[in-house]
C-alpha positions as CSV (number, residue, x, y, z in Angstrom):
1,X,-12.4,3.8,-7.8
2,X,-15.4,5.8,-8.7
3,X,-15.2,9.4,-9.9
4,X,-11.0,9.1,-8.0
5,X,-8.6,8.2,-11.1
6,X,-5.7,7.3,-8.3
7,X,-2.7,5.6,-9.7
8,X,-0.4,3.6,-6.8
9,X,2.8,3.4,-7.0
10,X,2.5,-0.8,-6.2
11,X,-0.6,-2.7,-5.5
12,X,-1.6,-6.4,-5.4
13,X,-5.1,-8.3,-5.8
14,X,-5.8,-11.7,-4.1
15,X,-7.1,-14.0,-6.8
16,X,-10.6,-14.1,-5.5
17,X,-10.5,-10.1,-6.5
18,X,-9.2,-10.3,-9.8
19,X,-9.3,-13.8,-10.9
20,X,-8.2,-12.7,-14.2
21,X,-5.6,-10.5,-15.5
22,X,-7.2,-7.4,-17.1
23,X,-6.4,-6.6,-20.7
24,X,-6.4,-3.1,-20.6
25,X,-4.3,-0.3,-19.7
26,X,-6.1,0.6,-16.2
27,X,-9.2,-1.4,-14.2
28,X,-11.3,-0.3,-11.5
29,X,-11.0,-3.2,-9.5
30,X,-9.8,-1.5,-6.2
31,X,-6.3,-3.2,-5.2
32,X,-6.4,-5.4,-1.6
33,X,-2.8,-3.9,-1.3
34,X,-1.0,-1.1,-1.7
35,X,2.5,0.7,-1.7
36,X,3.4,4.0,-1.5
37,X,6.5,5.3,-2.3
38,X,6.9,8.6,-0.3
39,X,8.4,11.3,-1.9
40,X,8.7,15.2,-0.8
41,X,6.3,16.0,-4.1
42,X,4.2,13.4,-3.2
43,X,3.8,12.3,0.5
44,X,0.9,15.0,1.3
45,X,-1.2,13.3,-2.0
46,X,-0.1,10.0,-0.7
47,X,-1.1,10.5,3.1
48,X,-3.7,12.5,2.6
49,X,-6.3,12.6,-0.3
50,X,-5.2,8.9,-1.7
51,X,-5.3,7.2,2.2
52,X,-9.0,8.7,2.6
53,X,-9.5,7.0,-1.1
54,X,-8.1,3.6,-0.8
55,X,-10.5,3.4,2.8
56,X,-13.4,4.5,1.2
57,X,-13.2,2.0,-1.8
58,X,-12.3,-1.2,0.7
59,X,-8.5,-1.5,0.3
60,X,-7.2,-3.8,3.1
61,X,-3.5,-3.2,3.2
62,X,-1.4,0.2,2.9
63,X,1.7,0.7,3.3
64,X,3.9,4.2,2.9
65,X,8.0,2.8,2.3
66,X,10.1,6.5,2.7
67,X,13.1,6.0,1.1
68,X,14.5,9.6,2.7
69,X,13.8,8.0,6.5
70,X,14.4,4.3,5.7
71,X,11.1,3.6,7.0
72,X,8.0,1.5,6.6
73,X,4.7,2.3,7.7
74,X,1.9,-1.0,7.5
75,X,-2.0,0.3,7.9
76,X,-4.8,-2.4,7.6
77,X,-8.3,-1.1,7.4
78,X,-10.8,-1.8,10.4
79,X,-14.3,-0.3,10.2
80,X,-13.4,2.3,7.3
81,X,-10.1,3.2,9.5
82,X,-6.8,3.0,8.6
83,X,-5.0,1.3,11.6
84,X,-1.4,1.3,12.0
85,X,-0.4,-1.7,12.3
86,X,3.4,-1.0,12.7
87,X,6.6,1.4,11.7
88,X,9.7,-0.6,10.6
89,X,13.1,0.7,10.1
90,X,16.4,0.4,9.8
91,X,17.1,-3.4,9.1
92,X,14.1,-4.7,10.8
93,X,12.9,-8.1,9.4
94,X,9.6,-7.5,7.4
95,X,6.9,-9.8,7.8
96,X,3.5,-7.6,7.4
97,X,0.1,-8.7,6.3
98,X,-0.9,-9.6,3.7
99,X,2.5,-10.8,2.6
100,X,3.3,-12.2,6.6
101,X,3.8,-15.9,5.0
102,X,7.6,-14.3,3.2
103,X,9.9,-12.6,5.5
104,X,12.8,-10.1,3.9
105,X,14.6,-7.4,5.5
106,X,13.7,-3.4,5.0
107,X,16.9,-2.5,4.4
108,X,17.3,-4.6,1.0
109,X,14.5,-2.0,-0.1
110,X,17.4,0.8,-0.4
111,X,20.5,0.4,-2.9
């Protein structure tokens, strides 16, 4: 991601993006996806400097999961904007781009 060394916490590419796996310890393929894991020493990185990232280098999906509020927050990018997309909590049933073809509920997310 350019100049940015960014690490995410989970992140997926579609097969057309990375048709084959890297051998290396990083790549700079930017991710279609990715998952945050919001933490109180990390949200303001997360939500801040690394959203403004992840739109600049054409990542599609975000999501922030907040283990704290039992929440999920789905953005999908739309003309270098970060659109939210929805906020799921509780038990709610997720079904979110790009994974909307699998279905599992939030709450399985926290032990």
């Amino acid at each position: 991601m350019g100049a940015d060394i960014v690490v995410p916490d989970v992140a997926g590419w579609r097969r057309e993006t990375m048709p084959d796996y890297p051998d290396a310890a990083y790549c700079d393929i930017p991710p279609d996806w990715v998952c945050e894991v919001l933490s109180p020493s990390t949200q303001r990185i997360d939500q801040n400097e690394k959203r403004t990232i992840y739109a600049r280098e054409g990542v599609s999906h975000l999501w922030f999961v907040d283990p704290d509020t039992q929440t999920l927050e789905a953005f999908e990018i739309s003309r270098g904007q970060w659109v939210l997309l929805t906020t799921l909590s509780d038990d709610a049933a997720v079904s979110l781009p790009p994974f909307e073809v699998i279905t599992f509920p939030l709450d399985a997310l926290w032990p």
